[in-house]
Structure formats: structure tokens, C-alpha cells
N, C-alpha and C positions, 0 to 999 in steps of 0.2 A: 735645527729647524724642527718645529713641531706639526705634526699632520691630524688630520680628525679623518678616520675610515667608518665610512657606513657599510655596513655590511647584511645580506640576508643569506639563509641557509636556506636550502631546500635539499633533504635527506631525497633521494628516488627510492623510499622504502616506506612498507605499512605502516609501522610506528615509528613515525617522524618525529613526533615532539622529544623525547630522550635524547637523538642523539643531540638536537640542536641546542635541549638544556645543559647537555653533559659540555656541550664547547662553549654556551657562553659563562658556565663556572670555573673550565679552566682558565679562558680570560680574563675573569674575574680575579685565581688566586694569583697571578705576577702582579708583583712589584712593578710604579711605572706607570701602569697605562689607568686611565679613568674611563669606563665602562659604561655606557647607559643605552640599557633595554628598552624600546618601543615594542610594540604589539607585530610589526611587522621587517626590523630591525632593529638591528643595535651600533651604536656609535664607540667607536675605539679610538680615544687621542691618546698621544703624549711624544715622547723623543719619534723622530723619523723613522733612526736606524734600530731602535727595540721594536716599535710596535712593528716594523716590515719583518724583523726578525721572528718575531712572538706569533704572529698570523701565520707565518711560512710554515712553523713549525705544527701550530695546531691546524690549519686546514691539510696538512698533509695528513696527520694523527689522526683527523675527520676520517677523508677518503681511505685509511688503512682499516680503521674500524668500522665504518659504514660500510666502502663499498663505493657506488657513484650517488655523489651529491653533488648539487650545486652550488655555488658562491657568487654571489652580482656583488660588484664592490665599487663604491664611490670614493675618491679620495679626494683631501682638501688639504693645501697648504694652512693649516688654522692651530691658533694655541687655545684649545679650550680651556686648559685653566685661568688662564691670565680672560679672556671673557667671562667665566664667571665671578671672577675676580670685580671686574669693572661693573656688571650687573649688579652685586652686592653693596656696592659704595653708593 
């Protein structure tokens, strides 16, 4: 099954922007998930059990090097690739 997560950060520190760029590069470098940054989140699809896997691990990696931050997360049962697939035909 494939899932689409929207995700936002909110670092509770002065310089907010680093950390939240540092996590969505490391999302960026796995294998697996397709990425896409908005101005006030970002969208995480692909397998279920990777991207649950791949989140647990970097929002925790977050709060170890931040500190306290925040995460609001929406989930969707959704294949984004296979819609952008059908967009593009």
C-alpha cells in the first residue's frame, strides 16, 4: 500500500530554518520516497512501511538534535506516483 504524508516542522528554537532544511535533505537523500516541498510543508509518498519507517527515524534524529519541535502530520492512503503517472498521459 502506498501512503502520501504531509508534514510540517516547527523547530521551538531561534534559528528555525536549518533545522527544518537539514530534515527535509535527509528525506530527500532515501531511496523510495518522492519528496515535494511547499512553502509551508512538505509531502512524503511511497511504500507504507518505508516512509513510516524513514519518518520515525528522522523525526526522532529531529528532536535528538533540536531539542523540542514540533511535527503536524496528515496521512493519506494515496500512490502519488501512479497520479502523476495518469496527469502526465
Amino acid at each position: 500500500m502506498q501512503v502520501m504524508v504531509e508534514l510540517s516542522l516547527y523547530p521551538l528554537v531561534n534559528e528555525y530554518i536549518p533545522p527544518i532544511q537539514n530534515f527535509i535533505d535527509r528525506l530527500n537523500s532515501h531511496q523510495g520516497l518522492l519528496v515535494t516541498t511547499c512553502s509551508t510543508s512538505t509531502q512524503v509518498s511511497g511504500e507504507y512501511g518505508l516512509v513510516m519507517d524513514i519518518l520515525g527515524k528522522e523525526m526522532q534524529r529531529t528532536h535528538e538534535e533540536v531539542g523540542q519541535a514540533i511535527f503536524v502530520a496528515k496521512f493519506l492512503n494515496f500512490d502519488a506516483m501512479q497520479a502523476r503517472k495518469k496527469n502526465n498521459d
